[in-house]
N, C-alpha and C positions, 0 to 999 in steps of 0.2 A: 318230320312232324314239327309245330310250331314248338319255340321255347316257352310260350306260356303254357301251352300242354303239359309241356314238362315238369314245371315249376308245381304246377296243381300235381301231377302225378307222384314229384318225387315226394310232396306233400301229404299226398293221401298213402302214400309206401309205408314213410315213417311212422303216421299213426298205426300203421295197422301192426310195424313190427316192433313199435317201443310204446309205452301206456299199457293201462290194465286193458287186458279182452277179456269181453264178453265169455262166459261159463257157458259152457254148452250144457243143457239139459241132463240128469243126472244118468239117464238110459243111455245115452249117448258114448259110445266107443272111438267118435273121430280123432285124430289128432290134430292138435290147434295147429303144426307147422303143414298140415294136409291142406287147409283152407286158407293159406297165407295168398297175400294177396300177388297176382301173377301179371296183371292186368298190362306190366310197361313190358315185357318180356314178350320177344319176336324171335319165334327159329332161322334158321339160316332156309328160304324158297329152297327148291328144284330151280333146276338151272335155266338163266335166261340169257337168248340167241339172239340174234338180230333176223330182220325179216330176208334181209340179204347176205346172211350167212346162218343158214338153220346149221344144227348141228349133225355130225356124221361120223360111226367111227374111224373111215378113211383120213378123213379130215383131222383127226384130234391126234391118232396114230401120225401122219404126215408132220402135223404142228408140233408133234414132241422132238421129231428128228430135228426138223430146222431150228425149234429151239436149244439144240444145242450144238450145234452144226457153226465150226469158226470159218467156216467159210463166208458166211454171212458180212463179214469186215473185209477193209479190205489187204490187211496183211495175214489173212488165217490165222489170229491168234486169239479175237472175242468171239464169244457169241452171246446170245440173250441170257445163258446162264453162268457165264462172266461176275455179271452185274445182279443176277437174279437167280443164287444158287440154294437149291431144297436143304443142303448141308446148312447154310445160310440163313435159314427162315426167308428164301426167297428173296433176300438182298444179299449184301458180300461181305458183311463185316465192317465194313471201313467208315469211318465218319462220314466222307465224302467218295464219290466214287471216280474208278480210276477208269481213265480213259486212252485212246488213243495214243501209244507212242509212250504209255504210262505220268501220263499227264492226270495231276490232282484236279479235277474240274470242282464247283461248287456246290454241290446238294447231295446229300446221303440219299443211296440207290432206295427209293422203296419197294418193298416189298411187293410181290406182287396175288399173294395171298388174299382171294375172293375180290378180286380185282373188278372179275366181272358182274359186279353187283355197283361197284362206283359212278355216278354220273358222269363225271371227266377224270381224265386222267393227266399224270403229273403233279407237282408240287406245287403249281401254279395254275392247272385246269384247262393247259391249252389244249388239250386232244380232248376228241367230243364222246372217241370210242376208242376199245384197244385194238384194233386195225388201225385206227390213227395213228394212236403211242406207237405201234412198233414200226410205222414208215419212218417216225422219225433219228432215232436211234440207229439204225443203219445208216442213211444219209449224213449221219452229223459229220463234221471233218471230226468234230474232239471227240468224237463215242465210239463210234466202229467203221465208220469212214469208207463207206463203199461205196462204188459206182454199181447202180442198177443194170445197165447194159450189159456191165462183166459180171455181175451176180447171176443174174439169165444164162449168158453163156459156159458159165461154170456147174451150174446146177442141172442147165441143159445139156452138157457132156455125162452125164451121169443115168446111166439105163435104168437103173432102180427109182432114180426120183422121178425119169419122164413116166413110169408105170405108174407110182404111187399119185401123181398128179394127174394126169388120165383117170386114174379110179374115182378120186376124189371130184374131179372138178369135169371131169368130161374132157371135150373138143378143148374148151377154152386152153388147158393144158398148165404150161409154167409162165408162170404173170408176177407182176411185183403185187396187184392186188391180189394175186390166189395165194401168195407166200404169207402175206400180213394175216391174211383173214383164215389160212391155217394154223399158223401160230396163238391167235389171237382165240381160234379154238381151242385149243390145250391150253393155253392161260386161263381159261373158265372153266378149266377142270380141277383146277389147285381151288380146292373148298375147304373151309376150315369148319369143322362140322361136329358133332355129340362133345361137345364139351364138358368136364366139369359142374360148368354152369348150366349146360343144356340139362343135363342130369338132374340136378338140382331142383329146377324150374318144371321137369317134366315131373316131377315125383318122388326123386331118389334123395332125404334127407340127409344120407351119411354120402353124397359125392363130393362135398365142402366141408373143410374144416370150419369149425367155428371162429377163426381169425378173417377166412375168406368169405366167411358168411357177413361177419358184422364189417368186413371192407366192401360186399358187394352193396348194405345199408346206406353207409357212407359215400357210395358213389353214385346213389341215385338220392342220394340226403344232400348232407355236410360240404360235402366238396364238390357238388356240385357238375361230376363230370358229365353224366347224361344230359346235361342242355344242348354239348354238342356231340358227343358220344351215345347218338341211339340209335333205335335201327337193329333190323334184322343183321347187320356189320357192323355195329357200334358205330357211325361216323354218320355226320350231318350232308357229309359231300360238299358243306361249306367252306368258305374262307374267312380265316380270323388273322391278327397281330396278337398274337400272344404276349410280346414282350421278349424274343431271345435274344441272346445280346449274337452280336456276325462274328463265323468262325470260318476260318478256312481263307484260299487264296482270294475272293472277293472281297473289294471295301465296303458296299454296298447290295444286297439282294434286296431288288422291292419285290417280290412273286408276283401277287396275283393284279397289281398294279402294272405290269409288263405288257398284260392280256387286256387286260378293262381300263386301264387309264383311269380309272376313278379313286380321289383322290383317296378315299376310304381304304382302297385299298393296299395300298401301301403298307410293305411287310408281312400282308397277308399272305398266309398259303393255307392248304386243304387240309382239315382235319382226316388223318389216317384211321380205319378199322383200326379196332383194339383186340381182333381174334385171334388167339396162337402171335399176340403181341409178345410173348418172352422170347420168344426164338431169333426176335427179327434186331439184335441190339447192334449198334444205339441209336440214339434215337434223334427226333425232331428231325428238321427240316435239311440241319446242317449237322448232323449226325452228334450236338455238341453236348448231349447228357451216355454217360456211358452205360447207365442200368435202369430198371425200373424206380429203383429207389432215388437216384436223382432227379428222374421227370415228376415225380412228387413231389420231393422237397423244392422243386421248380416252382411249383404250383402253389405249393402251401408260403412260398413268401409273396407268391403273387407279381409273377416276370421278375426281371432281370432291367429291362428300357419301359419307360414308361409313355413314349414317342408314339403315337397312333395308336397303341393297345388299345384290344376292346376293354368296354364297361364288365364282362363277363369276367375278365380278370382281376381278381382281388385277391389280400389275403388270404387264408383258410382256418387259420389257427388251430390245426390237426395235431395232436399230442403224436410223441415219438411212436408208439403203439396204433393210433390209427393211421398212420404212414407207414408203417409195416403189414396192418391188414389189410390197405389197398392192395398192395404190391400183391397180397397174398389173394385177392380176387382177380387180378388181374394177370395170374397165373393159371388161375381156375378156368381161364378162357380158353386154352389153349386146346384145340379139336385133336381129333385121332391122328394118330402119323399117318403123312403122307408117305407112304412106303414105295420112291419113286425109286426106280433102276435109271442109271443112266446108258441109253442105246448105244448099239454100235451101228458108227454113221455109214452111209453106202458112200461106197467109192474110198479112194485112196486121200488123205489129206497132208499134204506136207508142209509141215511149218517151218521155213527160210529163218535160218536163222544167220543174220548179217556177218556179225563176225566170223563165225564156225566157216562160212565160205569164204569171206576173204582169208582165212588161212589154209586154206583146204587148195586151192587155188595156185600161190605161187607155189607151194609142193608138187603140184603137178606139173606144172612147167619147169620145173629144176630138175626133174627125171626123163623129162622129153631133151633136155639140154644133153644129161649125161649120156643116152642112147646114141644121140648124135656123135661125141666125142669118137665115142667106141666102133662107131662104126667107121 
């Protein structure tokens, strides 16, 4: 939606929950928080598919093994939930994510939490779908580092997956396109959903505390988050410069500037969903605030670099108390657990581990020596 919608919106919110209301008629039983105004509030859809990968539970069962399946790299030690673990709020923990060889790369893993509700994907927008995102992560040398020909041949030694891929896809069978676009099925199953705030907003007055209530005021008021934070996901799916200052091994990230070239963009990257945002810390682009309460106090001095930041970025001037009741809406997001088991993968998986062989190695050969002696 546009930001002058928003502006109007977040406008006509606060009259309606600060100023004197309107007396209801003296017959009248309603209550005033019954008829509060609903009107910016969007549930999370039923799920949406691509026309070239409807959805199937062959297909979503299939995408959870491969998601977690380190065979997918090419030394068997990642896989998609590596970098993208449910324990995790669906990223890993780390400021930035580790990759390849245990290589610090430069961007905090996001989350991959109703992902399939995003325009593009990544931090910078290059993937147009998540069957894109996940061709590229495999391929990368710094991510997971596999060659497609041996990912085939390995997955295609495996009777359980040529059956599960056969049910799923038919004739076509095991493809680097049927691996992505099963994966990318189970990734659109991770919904962050009945929230706190769903509650709320559907009718249940005591699902918010009253800290999270006068923070959920303030963020479609005061602080102005919903200009880019709206949406049935909270996220605009746009690109902004916020202002963070660069952390991690890079001297420079331009994001979304890499992809469009336009000079605008520069520093820009993709405002994230805010759903079941407590689980996924820390935060931004480059993992550089550790808690909710820092990406506020981010906000409330208004960045960090003042270099290309957008106009959106100002001050806030939010007392210590409304910087703790965002925190405390922005909790209240948070959907039902995903109560996810992790499978057990078909076939045998060995993970090579370098050293452990090279000393496993010349012991063997020092007892083939001694045999000889003796005899």
């Amino acid at each position: 939606m546009k930001p002058v919608y928003y502006f109007a919106l977040c406008a006509a919110f606060l009259f309606a929950c600060s100023g004197e209301k309107e007396q209801p008629p003296a017959e009248s039983t309603t209550d005033n928080a019954a008829v509060e105004d609903t009107s910016f509030y969007e549930p999370m859809p039923e799920g949406i598919y691509p026309q070239d990968n409807p959805w199937s539970q062959e297909k979503e069962d299939l995408g959870k093994l491969l998601y977690f399946d380190p065979r997918l790299s090419g030394d068997n030690t990642i896989s998609c939930a590596t970098c993208h673990h449910p324990d995790k709020g669906w990223s890993d923990g780390h400021p930035r994510t580790i990759g390849f060889g245990g290589k610090e790369l430069g961007r905090h893993s996001p989350t991959i939490i109703n992902s399939g509700y995003f325009e593009v994907q990544f931090w910078d927008g290059r993937a147009p779908t998540l069957e894109a995102q996940a061709k590229g992560p495999i391929q990368s040398t710094v991510e997971m580092n596999q060659k497609v020909d041996e990912l085939l041949e390995e997955l295609g030694a495996i009777p359980e997956y040529q059956e599960m891929f056969n049910k799923a896809f038919g004739d076509s069978g095991i493809t680097f396109d049927n691996i992505v676009k099963a994966i990318a099925t189970f990734e659109r199953s991770v919904v962050s959903k009945n929230s706190a705030y769903d509650k709320y907003m559907q009718g249940d007055k005591k699902a918010m505390s009253s800290s999270a209530v006068n923070g959920m005021k303030l963020f479609f008021g005061k602080a102005k988050c919903s200009i880019c934070h709206n949406g049935p996901a909270l996220t605009d799916s746009g690109f902004h410069n916020i202002g963070v200052k660069q952390h991690g091994p890079l001297t420079e990230d331009l994001g979304r500037y890499n992809i469009s070239k336009d000079e605008f963009d520069k520093g820009a990257f993709k405002t994230p969903g805010l759903r079941s945002i407590s689980q996924s810390a820390p935060y931004m682009h480059d993992g550089s605030e550790a808690t909710l309460k820092d990406v506020i106090d981010f906000y409330n001095r208004g960045g960090d670099v003042a270099k290309n930041r957008t106009s959106l970025i100002t001050p806030l001037d939010l007392s210590e108390q409304e910087v703790l009741d965002l925190v405390e809406f922005l909790k209240a997001l948070d959907g039902e657990p995903l109560n996810m088991t992790i499978p057990k993968l078909p076939g045998v998986v060995k993970v090579i581990n370098p050293k452990t062989e090279a000393k496993a190695k010349p012991k063997a050969k020092a007892k083939k020596k001694k045999k000889k002696k003796k005899t």
